[in-house]
C-alpha positions in Angstrom: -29.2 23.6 13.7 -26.7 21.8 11.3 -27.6 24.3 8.2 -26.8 27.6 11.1 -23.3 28.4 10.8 -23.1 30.5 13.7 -24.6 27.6 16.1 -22.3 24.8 14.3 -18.9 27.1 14.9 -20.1 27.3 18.3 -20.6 23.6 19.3 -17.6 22.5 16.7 -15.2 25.2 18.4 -17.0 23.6 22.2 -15.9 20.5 20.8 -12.6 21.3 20.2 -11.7 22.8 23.5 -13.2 20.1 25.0 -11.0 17.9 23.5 -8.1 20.2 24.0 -8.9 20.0 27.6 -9.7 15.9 27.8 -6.5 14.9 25.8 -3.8 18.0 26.9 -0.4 17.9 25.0 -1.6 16.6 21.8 -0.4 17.7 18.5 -2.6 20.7 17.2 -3.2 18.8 14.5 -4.8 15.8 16.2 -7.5 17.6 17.1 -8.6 18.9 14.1 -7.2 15.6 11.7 -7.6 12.8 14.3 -3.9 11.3 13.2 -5.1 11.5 9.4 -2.5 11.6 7.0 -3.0 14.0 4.0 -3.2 17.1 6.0 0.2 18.6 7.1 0.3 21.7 6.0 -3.7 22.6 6.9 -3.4 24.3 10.2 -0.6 26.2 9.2 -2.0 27.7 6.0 -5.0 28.2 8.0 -2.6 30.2 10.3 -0.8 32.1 8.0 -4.6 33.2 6.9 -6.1 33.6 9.9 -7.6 37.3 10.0 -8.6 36.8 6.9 -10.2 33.5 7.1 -11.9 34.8 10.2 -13.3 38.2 8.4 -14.4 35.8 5.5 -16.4 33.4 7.9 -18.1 36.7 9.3 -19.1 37.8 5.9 -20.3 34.7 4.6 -22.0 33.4 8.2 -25.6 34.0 7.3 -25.0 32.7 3.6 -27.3 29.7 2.6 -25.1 26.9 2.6 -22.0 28.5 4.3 -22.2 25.4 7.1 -21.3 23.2 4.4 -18.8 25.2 2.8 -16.9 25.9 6.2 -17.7 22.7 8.2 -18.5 20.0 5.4 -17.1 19.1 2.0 -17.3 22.5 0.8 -14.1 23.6 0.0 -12.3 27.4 1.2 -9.7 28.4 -0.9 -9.2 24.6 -2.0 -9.2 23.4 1.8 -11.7 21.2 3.7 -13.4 22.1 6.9 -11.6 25.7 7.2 -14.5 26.6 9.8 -13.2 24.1 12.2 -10.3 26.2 12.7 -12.1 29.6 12.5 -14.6 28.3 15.0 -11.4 26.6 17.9 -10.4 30.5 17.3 -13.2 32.0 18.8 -14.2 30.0 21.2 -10.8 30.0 22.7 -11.2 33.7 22.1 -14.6 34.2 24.4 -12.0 33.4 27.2 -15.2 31.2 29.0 -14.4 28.4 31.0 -15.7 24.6 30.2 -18.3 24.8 32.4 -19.7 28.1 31.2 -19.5 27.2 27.2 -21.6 23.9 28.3 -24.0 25.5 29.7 -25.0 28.0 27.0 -28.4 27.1 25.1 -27.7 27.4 21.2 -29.2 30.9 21.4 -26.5 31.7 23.6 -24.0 30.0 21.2 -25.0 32.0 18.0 -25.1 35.3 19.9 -21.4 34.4 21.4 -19.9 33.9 18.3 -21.9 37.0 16.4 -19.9 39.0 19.1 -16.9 37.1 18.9 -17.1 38.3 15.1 -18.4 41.3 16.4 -21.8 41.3 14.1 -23.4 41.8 18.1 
């Protein structure tokens, strides 16, 4: 599952909202950076980039080795772990409660985030 991009956006964007939901209030950056220093001005140049970042991830999400370039130490337009933002994006887009993103197999992950790009 690690190399499928689709099912890592997925449990990396569950993660986040989990998080989101555990810890309310937090800086956005804390749950992407964990207090890190180094990465100030990440989440808003992923914002300012967003759609396009997002249509990017779509086109490159059956890519060999797009997992790595989105989520490891790949780099997207000279930034680390771009997909981590892309993938809090649309799983705060499905519009699912907790309880209902838990309790999707990965199957159900991948598809959910093919429709959120809307590749169906």
């Amino acid at each position: 599952p690690e190399e499928d991009t689709a099912w890592v956006a997925f449990s990396e964007g569950l993660a986040i909202q989990a998080s989101r939901r555990a810890r309310p209030g937090q800086l956005d950056d804390d749950y992407f950076w964990y207090g890190h220093a180094g990465f100030e001005d990440w989440l808003s140049w992923c914002g300012e980039r967003k759609d396009e970042l997002v249509e990017r991830f779509a086109a490159e999400l059956d890519v060999v080795g797009s997992a790595e370039t989105w989520f490891g130490s790949g780099l997207v337009d000279g930034k680390w772990r771009v997909g981590y933002f892309v993938a809090d994006q649309l799983v705060a887009g499905m519009n699912r409660t907790l309880p209902e993103l838990v309790a999707m197999d990965p199957a159900g992950g991948r598809a959910a985030i093919r429709a959120a790009l809307g590749l169906g």
